[in-house]
Each structure stands twice: as C-alpha cells, then as structure tokens.
mmJSON file of the N, C-alpha and C atoms, coordinates in Angstrom:
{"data_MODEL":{"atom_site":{
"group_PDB":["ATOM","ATOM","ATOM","ATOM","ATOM","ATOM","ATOM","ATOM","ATOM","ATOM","ATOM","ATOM","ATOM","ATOM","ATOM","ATOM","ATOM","ATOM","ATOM","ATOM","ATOM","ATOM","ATOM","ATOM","ATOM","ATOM","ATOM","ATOM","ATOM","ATOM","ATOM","ATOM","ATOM","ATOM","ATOM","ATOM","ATOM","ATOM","ATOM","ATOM","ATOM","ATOM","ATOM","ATOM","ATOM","ATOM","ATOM","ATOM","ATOM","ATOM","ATOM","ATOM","ATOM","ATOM","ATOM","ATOM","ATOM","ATOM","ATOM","ATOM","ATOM","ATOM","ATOM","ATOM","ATOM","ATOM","ATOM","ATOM","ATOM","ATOM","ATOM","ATOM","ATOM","ATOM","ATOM","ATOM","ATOM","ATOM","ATOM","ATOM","ATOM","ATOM","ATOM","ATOM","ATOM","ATOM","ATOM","ATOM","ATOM","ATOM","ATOM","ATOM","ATOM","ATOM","ATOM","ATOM","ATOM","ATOM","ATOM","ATOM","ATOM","ATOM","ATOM","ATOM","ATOM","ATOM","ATOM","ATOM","ATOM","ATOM","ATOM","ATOM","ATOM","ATOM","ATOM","ATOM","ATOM","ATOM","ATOM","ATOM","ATOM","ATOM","ATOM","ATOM","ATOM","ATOM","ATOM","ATOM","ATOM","ATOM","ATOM","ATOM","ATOM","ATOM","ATOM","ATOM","ATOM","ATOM","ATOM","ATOM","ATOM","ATOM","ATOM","ATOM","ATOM","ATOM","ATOM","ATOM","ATOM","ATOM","ATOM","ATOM","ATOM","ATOM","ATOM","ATOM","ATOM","ATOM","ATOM","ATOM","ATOM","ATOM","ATOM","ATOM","ATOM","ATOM","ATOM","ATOM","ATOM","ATOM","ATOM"],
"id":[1,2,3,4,5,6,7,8,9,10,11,12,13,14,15,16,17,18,19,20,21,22,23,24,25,26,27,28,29,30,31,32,33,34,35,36,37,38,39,40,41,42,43,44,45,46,47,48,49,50,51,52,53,54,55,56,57,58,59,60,61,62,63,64,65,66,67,68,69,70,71,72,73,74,75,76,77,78,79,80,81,82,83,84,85,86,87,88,89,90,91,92,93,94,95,96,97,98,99,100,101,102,103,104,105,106,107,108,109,110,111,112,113,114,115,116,117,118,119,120,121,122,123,124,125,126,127,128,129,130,131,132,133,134,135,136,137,138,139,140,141,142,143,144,145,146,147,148,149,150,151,152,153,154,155,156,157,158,159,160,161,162,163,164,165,166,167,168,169,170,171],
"type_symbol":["N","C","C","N","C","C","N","C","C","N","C","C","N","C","C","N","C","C","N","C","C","N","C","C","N","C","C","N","C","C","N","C","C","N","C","C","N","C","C","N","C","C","N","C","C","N","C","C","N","C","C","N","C","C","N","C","C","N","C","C","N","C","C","N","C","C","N","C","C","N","C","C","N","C","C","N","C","C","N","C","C","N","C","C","N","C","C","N","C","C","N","C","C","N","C","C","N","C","C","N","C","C","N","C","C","N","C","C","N","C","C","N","C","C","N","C","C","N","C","C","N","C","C","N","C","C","N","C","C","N","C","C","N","C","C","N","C","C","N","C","C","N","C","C","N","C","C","N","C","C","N","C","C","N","C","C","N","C","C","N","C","C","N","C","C","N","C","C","N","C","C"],
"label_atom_id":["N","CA","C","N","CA","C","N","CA","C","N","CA","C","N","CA","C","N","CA","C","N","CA","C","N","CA","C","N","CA","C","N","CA","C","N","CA","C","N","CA","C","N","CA","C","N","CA","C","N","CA","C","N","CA","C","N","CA","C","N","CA","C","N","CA","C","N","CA","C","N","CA","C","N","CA","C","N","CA","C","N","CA","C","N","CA","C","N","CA","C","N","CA","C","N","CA","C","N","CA","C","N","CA","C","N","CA","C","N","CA","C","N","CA","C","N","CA","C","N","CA","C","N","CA","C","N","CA","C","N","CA","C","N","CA","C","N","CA","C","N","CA","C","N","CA","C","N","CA","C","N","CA","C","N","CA","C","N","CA","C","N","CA","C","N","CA","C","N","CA","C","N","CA","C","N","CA","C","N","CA","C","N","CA","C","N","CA","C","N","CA","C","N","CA","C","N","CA","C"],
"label_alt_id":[null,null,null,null,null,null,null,null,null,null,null,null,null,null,null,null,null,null,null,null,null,null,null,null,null,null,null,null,null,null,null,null,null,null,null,null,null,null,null,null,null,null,null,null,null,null,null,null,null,null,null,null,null,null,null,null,null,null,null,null,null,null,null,null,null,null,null,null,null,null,null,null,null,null,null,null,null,null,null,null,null,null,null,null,null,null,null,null,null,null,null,null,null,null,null,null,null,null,null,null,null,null,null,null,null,null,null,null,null,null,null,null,null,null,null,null,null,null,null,null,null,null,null,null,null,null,null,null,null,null,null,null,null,null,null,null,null,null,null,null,null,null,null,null,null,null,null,null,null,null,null,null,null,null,null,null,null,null,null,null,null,null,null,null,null,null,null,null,null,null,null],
"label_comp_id":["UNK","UNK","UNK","UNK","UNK","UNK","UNK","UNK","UNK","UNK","UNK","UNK","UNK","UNK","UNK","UNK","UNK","UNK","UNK","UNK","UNK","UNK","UNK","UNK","UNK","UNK","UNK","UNK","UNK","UNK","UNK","UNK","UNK","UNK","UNK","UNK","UNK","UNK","UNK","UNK","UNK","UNK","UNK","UNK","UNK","UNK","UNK","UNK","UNK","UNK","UNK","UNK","UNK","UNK","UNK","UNK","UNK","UNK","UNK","UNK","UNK","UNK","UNK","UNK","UNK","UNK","UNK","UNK","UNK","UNK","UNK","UNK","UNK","UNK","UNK","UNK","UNK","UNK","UNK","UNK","UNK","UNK","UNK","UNK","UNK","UNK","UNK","UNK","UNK","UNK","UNK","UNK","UNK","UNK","UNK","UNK","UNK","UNK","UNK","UNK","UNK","UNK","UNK","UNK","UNK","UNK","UNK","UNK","UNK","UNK","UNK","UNK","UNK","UNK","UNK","UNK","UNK","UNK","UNK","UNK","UNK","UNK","UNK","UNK","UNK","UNK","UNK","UNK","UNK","UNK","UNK","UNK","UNK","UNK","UNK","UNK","UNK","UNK","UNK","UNK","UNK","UNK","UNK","UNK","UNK","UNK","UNK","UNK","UNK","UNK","UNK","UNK","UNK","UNK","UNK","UNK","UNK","UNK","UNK","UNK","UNK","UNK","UNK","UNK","UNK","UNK","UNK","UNK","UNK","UNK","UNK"],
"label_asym_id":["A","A","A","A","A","A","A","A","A","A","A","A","A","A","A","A","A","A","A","A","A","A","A","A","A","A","A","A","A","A","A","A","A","A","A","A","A","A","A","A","A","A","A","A","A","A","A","A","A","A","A","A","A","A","A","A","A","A","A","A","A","A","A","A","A","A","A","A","A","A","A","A","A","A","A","A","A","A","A","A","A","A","A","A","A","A","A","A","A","A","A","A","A","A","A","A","A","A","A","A","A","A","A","A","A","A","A","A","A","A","A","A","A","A","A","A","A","A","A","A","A","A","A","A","A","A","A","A","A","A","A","A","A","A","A","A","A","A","A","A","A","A","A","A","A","A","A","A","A","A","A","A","A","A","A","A","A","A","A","A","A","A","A","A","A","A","A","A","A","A","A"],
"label_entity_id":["1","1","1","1","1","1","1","1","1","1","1","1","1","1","1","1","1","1","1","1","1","1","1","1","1","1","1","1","1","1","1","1","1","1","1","1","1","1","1","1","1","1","1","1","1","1","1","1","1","1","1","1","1","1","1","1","1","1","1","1","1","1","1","1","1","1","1","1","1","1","1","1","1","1","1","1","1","1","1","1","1","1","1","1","1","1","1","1","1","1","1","1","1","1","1","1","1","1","1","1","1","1","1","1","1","1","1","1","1","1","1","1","1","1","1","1","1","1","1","1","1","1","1","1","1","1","1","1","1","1","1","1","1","1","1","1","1","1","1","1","1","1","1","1","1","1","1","1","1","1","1","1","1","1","1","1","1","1","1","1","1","1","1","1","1","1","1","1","1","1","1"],
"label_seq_id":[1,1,1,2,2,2,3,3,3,4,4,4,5,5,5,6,6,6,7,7,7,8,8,8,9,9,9,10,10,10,11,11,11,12,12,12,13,13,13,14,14,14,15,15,15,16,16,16,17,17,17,18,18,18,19,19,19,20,20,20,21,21,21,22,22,22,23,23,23,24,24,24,25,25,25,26,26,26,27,27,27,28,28,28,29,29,29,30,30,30,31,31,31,32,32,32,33,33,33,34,34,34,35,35,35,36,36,36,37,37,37,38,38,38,39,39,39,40,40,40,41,41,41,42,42,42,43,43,43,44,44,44,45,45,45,46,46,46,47,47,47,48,48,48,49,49,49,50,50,50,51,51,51,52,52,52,53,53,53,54,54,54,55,55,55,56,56,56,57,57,57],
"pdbx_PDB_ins_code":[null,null,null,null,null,null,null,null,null,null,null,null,null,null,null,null,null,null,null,null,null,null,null,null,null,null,null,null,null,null,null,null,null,null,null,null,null,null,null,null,null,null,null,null,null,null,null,null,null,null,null,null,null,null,null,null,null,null,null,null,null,null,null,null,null,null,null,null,null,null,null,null,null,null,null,null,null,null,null,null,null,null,null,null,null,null,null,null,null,null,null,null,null,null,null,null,null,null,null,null,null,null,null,null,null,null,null,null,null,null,null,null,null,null,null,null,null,null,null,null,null,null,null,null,null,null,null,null,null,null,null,null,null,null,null,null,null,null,null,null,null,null,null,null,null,null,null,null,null,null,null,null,null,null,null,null,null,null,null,null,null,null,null,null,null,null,null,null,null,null,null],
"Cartn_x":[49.903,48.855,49.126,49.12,49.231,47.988,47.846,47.164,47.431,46.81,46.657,46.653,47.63,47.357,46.926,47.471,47.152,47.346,47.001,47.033,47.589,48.612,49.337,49.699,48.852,48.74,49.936,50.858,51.784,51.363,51.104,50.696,51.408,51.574,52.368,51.867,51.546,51.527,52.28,52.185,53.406,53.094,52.409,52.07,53.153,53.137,53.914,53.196,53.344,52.997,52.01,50.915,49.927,50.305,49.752,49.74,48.347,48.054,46.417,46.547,46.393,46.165,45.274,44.938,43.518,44.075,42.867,43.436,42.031,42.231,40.928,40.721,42.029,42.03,41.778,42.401,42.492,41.634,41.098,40.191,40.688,39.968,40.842,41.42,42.536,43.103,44.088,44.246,45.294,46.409,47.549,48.688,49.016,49.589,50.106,51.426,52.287,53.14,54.074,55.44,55.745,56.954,57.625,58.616,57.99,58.819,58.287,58.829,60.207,60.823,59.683,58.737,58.182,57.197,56.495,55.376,55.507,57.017,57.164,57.335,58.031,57.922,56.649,55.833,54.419,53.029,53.84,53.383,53.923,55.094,55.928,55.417,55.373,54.716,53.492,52.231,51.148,51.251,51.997,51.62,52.397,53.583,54.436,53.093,52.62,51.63,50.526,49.858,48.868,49.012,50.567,50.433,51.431,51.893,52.301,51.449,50.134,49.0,48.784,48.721,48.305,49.344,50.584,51.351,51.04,50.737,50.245,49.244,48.621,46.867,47.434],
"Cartn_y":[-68.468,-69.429,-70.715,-71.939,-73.053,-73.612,-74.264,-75.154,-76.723,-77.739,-78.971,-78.676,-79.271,-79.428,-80.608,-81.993,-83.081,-83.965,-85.311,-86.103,-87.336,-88.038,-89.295,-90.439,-91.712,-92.662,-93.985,-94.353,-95.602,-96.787,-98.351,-99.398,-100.357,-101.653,-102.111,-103.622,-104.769,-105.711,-106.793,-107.957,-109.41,-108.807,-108.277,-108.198,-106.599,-105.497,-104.833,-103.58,-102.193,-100.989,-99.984,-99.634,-98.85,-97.529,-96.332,-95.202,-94.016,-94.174,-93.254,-91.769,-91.321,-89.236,-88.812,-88.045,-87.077,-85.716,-84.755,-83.594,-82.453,-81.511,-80.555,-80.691,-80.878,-80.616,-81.684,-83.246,-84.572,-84.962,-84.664,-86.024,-87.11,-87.993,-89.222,-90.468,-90.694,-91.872,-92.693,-93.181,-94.742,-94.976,-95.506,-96.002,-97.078,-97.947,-99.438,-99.893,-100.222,-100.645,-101.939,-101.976,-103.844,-102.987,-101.476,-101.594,-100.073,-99.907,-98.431,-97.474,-97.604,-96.165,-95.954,-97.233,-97.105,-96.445,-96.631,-96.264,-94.634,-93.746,-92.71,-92.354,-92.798,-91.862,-91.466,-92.464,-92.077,-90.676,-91.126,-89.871,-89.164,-88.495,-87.195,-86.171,-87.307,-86.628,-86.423,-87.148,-86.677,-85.325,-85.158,-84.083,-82.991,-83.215,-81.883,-81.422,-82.376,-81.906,-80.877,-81.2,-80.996,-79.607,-79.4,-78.196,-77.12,-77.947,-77.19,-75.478,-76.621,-75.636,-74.505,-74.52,-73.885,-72.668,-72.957,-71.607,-71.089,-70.914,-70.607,-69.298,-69.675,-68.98,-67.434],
"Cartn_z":[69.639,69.936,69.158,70.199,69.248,68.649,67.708,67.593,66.98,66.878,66.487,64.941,64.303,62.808,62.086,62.873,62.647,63.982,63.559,64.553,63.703,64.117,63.605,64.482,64.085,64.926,64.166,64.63,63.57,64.885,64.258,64.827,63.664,64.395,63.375,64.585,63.109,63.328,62.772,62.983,62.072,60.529,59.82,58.826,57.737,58.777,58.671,59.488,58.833,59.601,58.942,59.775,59.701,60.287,59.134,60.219,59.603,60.729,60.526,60.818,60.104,59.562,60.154,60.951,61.232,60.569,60.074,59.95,59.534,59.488,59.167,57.547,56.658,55.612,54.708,55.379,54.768,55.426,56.497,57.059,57.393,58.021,58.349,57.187,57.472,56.265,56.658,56.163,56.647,55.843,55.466,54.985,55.729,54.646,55.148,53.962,55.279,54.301,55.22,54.233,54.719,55.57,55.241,56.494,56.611,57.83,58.916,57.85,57.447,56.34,55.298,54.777,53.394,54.204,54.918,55.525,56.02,56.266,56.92,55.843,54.646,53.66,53.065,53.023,52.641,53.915,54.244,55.65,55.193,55.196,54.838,53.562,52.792,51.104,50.976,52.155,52.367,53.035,53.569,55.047,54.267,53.54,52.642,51.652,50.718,50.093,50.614,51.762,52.701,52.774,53.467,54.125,53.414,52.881,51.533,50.64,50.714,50.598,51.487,52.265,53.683,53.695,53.568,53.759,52.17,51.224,49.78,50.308,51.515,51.757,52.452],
"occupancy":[1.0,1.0,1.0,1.0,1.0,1.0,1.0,1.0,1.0,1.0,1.0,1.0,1.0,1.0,1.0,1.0,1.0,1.0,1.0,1.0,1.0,1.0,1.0,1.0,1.0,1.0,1.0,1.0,1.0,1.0,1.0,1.0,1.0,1.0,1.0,1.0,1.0,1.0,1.0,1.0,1.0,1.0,1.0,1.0,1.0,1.0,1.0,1.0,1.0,1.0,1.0,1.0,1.0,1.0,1.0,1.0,1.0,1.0,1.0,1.0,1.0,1.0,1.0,1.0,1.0,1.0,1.0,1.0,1.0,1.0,1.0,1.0,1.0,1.0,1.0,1.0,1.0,1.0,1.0,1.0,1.0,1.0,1.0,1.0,1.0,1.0,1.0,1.0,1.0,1.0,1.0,1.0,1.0,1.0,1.0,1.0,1.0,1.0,1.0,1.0,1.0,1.0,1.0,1.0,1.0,1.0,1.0,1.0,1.0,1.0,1.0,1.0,1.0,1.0,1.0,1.0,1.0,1.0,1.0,1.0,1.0,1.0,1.0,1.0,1.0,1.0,1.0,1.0,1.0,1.0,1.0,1.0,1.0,1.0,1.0,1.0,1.0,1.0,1.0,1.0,1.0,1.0,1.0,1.0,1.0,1.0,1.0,1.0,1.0,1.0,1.0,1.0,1.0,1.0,1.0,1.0,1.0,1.0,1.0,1.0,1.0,1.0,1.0,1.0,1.0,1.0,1.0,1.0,1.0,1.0,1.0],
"B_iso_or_equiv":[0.0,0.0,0.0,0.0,0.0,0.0,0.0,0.0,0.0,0.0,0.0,0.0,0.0,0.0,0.0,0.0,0.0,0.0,0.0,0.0,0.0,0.0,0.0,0.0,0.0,0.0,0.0,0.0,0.0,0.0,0.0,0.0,0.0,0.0,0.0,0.0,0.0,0.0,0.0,0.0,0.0,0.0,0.0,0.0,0.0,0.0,0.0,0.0,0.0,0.0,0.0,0.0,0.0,0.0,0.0,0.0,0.0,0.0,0.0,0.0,0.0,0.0,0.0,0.0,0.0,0.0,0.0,0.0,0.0,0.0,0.0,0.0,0.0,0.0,0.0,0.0,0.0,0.0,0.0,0.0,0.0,0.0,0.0,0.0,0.0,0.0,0.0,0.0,0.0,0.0,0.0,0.0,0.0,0.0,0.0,0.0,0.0,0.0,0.0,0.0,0.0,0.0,0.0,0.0,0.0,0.0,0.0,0.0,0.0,0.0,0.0,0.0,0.0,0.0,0.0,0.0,0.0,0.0,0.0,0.0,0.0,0.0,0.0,0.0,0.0,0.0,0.0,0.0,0.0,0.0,0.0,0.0,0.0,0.0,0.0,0.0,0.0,0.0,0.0,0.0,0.0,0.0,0.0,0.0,0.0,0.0,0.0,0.0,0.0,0.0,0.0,0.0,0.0,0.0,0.0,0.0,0.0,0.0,0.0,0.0,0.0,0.0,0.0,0.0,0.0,0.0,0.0,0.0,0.0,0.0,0.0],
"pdbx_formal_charge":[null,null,null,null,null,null,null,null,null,null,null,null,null,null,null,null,null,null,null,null,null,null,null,null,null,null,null,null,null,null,null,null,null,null,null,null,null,null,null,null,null,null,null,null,null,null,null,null,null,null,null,null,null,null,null,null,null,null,null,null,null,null,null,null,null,null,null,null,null,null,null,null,null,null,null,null,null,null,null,null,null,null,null,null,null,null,null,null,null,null,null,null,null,null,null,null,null,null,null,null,null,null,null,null,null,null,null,null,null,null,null,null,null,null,null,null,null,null,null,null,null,null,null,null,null,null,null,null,null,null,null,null,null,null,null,null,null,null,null,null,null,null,null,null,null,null,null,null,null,null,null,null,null,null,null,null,null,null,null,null,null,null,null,null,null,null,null,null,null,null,null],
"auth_seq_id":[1,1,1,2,2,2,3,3,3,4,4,4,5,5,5,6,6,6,7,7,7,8,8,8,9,9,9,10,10,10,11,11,11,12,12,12,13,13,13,14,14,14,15,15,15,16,16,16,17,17,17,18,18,18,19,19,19,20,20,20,21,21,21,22,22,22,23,23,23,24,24,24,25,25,25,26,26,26,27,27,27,28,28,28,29,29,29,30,30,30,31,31,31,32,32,32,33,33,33,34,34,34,35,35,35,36,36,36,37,37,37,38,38,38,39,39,39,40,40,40,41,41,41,42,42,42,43,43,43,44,44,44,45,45,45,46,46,46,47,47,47,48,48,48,49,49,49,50,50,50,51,51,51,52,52,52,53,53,53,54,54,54,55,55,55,56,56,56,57,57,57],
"auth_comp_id":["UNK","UNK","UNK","UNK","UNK","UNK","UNK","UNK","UNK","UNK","UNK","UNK","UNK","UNK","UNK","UNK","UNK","UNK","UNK","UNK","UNK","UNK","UNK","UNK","UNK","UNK","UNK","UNK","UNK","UNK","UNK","UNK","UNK","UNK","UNK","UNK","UNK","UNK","UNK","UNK","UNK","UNK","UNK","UNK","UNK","UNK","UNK","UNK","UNK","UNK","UNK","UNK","UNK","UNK","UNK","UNK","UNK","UNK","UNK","UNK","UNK","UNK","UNK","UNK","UNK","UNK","UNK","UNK","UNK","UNK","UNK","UNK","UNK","UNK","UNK","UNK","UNK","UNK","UNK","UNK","UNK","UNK","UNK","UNK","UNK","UNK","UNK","UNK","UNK","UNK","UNK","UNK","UNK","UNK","UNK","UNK","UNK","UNK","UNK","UNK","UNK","UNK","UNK","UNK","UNK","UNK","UNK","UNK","UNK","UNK","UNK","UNK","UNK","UNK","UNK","UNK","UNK","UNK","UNK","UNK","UNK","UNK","UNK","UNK","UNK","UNK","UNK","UNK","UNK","UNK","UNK","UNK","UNK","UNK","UNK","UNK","UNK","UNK","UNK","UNK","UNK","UNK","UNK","UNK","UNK","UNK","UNK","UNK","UNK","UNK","UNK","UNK","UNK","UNK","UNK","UNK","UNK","UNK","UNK","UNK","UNK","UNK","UNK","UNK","UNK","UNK","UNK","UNK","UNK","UNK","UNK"],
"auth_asym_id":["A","A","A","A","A","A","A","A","A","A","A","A","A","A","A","A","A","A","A","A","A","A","A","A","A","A","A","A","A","A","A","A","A","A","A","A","A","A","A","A","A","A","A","A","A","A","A","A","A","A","A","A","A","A","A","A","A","A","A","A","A","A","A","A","A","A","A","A","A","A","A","A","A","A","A","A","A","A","A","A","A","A","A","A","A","A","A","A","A","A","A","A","A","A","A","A","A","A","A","A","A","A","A","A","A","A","A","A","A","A","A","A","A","A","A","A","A","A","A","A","A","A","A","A","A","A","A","A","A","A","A","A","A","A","A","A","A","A","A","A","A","A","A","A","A","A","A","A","A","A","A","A","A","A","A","A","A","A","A","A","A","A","A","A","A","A","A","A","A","A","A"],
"auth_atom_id":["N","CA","C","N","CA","C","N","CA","C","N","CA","C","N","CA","C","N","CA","C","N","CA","C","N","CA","C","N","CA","C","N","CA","C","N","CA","C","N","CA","C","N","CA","C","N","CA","C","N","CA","C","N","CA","C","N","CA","C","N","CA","C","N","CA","C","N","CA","C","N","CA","C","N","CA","C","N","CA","C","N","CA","C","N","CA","C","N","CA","C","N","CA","C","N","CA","C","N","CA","C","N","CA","C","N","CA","C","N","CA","C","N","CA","C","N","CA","C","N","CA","C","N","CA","C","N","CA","C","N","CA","C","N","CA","C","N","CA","C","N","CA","C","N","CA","C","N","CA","C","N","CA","C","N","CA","C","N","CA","C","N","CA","C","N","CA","C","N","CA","C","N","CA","C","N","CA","C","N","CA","C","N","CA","C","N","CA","C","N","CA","C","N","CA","C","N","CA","C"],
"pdbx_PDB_model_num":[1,1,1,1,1,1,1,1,1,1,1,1,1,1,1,1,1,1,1,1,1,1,1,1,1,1,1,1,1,1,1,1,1,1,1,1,1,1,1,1,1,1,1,1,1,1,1,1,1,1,1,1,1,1,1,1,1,1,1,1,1,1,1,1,1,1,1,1,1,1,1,1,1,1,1,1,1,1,1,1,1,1,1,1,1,1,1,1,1,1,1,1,1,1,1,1,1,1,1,1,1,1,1,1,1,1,1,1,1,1,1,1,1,1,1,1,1,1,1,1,1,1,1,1,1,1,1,1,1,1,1,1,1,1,1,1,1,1,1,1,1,1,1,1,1,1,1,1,1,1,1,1,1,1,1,1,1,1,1,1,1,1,1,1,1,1,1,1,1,1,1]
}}}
C-alpha cells in the first residue's frame, strides 16, 4: 500500500528559489535560497532528518 509522505513544491523567481514542504510530521514550511543546489541541499537534510525518525519507530 502506498502512501503520500510529503508534498514538495520548488518556484523560483529573479530573486532566487523557493521550495515549500507539506508533511504529517513537519507541517507546512518554506526554504529560500540564491541557487537551486543551495536550496536542494536544504530540502535533503530536512527530509533525511524527518524521516530518519520514522524508520527508528
């Protein structure tokens, strides 16, 4: 059975790149950064952290 673990939205304006988190565990949150790599790395280490937990349970 699948389910939804998160939801990840990246938008990016002249300014640089946004990317918005949904999740059961984080709730909704935002990151912003000036290039897409800085911005994916900051996604990655949220979401390793996150669920990191989850296989622990």
């Amino acid at each position: 059975m699948e389910e939804t673990l998160c939801s990840i939205e990246f938008l990016s304006d002249k300014k640089g790149f946004v990317a918005r988190l949904n999740s059961d565990i984080g709730g909704l949150r935002e990151y912003k950064a000036s290039t897409f790599d800085e911005l994916l790395s900051q996604v990655m280490i949220e979401l390793q952290d996150e669920f990191e937990g989850l296989s622990e349970m």
